[in-house]
C-alpha positions as CSV (number, residue, x, y, z in Angstrom):
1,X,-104.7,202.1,64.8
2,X,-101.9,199.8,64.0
3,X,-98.6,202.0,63.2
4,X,-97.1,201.0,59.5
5,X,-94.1,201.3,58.4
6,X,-94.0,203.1,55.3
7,X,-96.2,205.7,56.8
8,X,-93.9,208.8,57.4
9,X,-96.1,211.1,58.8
10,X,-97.1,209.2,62.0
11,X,-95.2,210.1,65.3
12,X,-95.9,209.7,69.2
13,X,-96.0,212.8,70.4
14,X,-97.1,211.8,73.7
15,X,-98.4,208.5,75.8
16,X,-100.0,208.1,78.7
17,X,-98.7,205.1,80.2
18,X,-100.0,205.0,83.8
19,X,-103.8,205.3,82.4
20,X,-103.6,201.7,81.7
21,X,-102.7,200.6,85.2
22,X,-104.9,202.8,87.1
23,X,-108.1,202.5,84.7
24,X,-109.8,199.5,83.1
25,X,-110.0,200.3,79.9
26,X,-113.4,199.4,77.8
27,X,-112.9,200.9,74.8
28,X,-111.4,203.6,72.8
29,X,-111.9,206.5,70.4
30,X,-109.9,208.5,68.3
31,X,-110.8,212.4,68.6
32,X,-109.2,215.4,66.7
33,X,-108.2,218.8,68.4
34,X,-108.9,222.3,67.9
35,X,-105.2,224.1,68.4
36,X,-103.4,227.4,67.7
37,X,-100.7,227.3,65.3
38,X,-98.0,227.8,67.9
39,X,-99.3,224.6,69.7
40,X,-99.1,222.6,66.6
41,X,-95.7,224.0,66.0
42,X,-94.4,223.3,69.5
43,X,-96.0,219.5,68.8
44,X,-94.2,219.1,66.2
45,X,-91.0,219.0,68.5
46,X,-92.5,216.9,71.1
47,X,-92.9,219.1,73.4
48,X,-96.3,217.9,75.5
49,X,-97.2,216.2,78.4
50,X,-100.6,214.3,78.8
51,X,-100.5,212.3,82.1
52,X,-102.1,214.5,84.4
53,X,-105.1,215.3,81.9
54,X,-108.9,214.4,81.4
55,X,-111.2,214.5,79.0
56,X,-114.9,215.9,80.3
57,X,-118.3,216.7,78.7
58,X,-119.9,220.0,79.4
59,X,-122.9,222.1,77.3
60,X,-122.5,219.5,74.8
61,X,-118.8,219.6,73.6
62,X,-116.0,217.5,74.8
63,X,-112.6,219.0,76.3
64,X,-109.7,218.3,77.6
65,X,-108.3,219.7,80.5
66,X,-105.0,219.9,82.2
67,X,-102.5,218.7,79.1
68,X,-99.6,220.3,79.3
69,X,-97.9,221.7,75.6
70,X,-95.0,223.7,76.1
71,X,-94.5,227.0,74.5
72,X,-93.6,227.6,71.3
73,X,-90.2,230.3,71.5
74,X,-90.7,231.6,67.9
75,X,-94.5,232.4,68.3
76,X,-95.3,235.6,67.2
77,X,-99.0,234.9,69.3
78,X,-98.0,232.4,72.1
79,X,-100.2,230.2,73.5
80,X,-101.2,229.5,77.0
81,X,-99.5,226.0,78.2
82,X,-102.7,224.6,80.5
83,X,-105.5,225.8,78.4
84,X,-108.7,223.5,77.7
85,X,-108.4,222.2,74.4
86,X,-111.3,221.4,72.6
87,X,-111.5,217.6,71.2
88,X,-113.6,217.4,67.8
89,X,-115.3,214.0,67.8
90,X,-119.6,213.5,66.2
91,X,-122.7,214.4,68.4
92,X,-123.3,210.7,68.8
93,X,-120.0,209.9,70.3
94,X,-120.2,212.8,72.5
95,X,-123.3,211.7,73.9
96,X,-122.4,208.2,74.2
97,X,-119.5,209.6,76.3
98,X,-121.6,211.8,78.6
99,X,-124.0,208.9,79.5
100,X,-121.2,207.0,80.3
101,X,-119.2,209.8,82.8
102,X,-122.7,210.7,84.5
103,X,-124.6,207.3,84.8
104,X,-121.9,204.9,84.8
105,X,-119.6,206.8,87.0
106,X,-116.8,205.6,84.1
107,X,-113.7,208.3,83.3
108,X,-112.5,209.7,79.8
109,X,-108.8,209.5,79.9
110,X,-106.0,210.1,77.3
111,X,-104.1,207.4,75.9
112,X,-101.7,209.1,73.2
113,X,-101.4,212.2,71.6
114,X,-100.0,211.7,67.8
115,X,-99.8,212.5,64.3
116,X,-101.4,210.5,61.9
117,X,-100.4,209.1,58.5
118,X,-101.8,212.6,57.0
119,X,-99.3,214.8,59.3
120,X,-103.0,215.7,61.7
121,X,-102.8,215.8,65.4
122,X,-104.9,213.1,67.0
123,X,-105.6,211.8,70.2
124,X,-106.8,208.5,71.2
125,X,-109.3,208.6,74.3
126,X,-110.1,205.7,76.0
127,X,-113.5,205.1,78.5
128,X,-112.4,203.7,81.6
129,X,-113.5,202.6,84.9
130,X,-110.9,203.3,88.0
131,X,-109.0,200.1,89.5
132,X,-109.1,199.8,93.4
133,X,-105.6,199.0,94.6
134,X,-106.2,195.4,95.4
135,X,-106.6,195.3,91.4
136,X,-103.6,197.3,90.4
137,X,-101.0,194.8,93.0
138,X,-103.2,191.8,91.4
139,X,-101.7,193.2,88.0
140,X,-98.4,193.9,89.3
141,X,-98.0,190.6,91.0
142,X,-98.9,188.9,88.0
143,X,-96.7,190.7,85.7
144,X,-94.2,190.1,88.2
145,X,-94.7,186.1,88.3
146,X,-94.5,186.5,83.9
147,X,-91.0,187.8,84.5
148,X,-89.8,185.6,87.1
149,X,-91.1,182.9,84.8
150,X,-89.6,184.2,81.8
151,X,-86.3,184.4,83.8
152,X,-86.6,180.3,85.0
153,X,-87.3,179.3,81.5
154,X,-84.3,181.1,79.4
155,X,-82.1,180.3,82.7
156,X,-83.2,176.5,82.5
157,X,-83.5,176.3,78.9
């Protein structure tokens, strides 16, 4: 989803920049989330961390586990930081998900945590395969080389 400018409502809340270097990424999804009102609140000030978390399928219902959103001071119920959250995405997508992670051997991972242009929390998931490390210097070497290049032509032109 392509951010536009007018739209006030959408904000980052968090990214998960290393998934993209450690997993090749086939395709994406966005999901919803079932939260507490204290984790929504505590969102709103940016205060989560999603780069140690998974998404997994088990009885049916897709979660994610080991996101990180901090407490919320003025919480009258608090909420517990490391919970599994449940992510709210169709049957068919769940299942499409599960035969991936079991037959495939692929990974659900998180690529952002955001609101959208209606002021909701969504989270983009993405189904991806891990790199080997001879991949992830190929892809540093390479971006390297775009840099250096970058650097000869603005030097030399």
């Amino acid at each position: 989803m392509a951010r536009k400018p007018d739209d006030k409502n959408y904000k980052v809340i968090a990214e998960n920049r290393r998934a993209r270097f450690d997993y090749a990424i086939e395709e994406d999804l966005e999901v919803g989330l079932q939260l507490t009102g204290s984790e929504v609140k505590s969102l709103r000030t940016a205060q989560a961390n999603i780069a140690e978390s998974y998404a997994e399928v088990s009885e049916g219902e897709l979660w994610l586990v080991n996101s990180y959103i901090a407490p919320y001071p003025q919480a009258m119920f608090p909420h517990e930081e490391r919970r599994r959250r449940k992510l709210l995405a169709s049957k068919r997508e769940i299942s499409r998900l599960w035969n991936a992670t079991q037959r495939q051997g692929m990974t659900v991972v998180p690529l952002v945590l955001y609101f959208n242009h209606r002021g909701i929390v969504k989270m983009k998931v993405a189904l991806g395969k891990g790199k080997k490390t001879h991949d992830k210097r190929e892809v540093q070497a390479k971006r390297d080389w775009n840099r250096q290049k970058q650097r000869l032509l603005k030097d030399n032109g």
